[in-house]
C-alpha positions in Angstrom: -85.7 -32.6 -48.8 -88.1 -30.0 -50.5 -89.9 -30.1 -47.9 -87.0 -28.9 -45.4 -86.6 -26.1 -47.9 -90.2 -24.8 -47.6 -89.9 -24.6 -44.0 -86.8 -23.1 -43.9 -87.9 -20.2 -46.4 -91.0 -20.4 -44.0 -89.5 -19.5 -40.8 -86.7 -17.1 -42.6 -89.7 -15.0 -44.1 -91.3 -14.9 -40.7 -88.7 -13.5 -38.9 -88.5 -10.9 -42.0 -92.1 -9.6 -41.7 -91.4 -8.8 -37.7 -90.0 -5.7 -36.2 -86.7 -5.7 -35.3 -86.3 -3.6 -32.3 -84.1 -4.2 -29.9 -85.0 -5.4 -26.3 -84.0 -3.0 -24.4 -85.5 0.0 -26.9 -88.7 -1.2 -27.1 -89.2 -1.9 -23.5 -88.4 1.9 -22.7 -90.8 4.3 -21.0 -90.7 7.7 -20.4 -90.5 9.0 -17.1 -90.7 12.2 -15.6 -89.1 13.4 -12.4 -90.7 16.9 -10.8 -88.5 19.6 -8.4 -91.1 20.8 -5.9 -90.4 24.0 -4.9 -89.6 24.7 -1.2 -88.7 28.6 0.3 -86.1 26.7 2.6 -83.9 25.2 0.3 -84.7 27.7 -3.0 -80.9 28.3 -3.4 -79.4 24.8 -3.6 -79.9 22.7 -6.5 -81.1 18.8 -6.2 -78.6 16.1 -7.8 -80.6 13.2 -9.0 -79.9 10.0 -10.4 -81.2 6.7 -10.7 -79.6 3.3 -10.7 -76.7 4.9 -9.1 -75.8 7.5 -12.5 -76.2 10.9 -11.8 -78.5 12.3 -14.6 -79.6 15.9 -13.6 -79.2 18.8 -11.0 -82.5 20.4 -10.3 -83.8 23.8 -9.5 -87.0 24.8 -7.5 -89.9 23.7 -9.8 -87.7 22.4 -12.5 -88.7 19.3 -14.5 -86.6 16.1 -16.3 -88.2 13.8 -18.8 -85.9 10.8 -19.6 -86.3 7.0 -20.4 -85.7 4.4 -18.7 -86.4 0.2 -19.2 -89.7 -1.3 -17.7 -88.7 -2.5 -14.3 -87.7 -2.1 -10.9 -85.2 1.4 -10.5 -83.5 3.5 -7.6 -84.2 6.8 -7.4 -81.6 9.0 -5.4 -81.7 12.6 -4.6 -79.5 14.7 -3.0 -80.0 17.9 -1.6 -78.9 19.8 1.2 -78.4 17.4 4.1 -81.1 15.1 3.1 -79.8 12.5 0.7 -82.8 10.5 -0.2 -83.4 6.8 -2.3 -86.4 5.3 -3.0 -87.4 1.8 -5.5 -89.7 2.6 -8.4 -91.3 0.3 -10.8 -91.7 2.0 -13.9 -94.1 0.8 -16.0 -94.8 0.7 -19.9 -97.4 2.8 -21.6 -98.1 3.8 -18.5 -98.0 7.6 -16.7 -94.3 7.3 -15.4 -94.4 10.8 -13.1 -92.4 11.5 -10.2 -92.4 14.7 -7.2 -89.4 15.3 -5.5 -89.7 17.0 -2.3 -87.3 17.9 0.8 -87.7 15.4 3.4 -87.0 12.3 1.4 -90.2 12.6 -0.5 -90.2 10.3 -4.2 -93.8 9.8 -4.7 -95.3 8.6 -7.7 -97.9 11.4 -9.6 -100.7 8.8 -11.2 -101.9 12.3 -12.9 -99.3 13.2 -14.2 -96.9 16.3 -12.9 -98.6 19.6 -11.8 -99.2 22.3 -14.2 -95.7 24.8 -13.9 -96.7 28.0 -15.4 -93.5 29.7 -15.8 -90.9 27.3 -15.9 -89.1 25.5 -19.0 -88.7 21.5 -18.9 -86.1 19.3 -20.3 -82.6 19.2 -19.8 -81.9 23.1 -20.5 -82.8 23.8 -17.1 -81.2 21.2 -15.4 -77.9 20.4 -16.9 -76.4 16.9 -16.4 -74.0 16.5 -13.7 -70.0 17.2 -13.9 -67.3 16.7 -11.9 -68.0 20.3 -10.3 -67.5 21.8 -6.8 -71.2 21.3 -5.8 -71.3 17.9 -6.6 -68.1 17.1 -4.7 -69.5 18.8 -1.6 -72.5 16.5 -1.9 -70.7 13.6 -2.3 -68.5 14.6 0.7 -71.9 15.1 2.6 -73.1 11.6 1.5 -69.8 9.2 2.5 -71.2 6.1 2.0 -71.7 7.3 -1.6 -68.7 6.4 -3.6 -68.3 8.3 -7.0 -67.3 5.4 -9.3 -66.1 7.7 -12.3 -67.8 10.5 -14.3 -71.9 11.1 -13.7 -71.9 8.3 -11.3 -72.7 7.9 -7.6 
């Protein structure tokens, strides 16, 4: 019987001495998503989302830095008429970087994103998506896209 003790207070004192993170929190990585600018389509802004949540609308040279879980995603951007999706594994520790570019273009940046000079990052320039106008034209533009509620597509 002593003996079932000491490996109880064993196993109990093991599980104290780990970290106790949740899954999903410490498999996050931190991604990065790029707006390349174009002169032909300067004056719209670029909805993007992945997994099918709208999470930004970009402007020309704008970047978003986010985090998502280790894994397999779908990228979606919509802009203009093009309204573009592309799989990306996103990978721990590693450099998670993305260009956006009209013409369907979600390419993977293994350096990193491009040095932008004169523009701010983060969400300040690229506000998360509403219920606005805009995005109800581009989701009229994109039928087989059904809105499921609020900042989804």
């Amino acid at each position: 019987m002593k003996a079932a003790w000491i490996l109880v207070a064993v196993v109990l004192s093991a599980g104290c001495s780990s970290e106790n993170k949740p899954a999903s929190e410490a498999a996050l990585a931190d991604v990065s998503v790029y707006r390349e600018p174009s002169p032909s389509d300067s004056l719209f802004r670029m909805a993007f989302g992945v997994d099918g949540r709208a999470l930004a609308q970009l402007d020309p040279g704008d970047e978003y830095r986010f985090r998502l879980p280790a894994g397999r995603h779908s990228f979606r951007y919509v802009l203009g008429v093009y309204d573009c999706t592309e799989e990306v594994g996103i990978r721990p520790g590693e450099t998670n970087a993305y260009r956006l570019a009209r013409g369907c273009i979600i390419e993977r940046l293994d350096d990193g994103l491009p040095a932008v000079t004169a523009q701010p990052t983060g969400p300040s320039t690229a506000p998360a998506m509403t219920e606005a106008d805009e995005m109800e034209r581009q989701q009229a533009a994109a039928p087989g896209a059904e809105a499921v509620g609020p900042k989804t597509w």
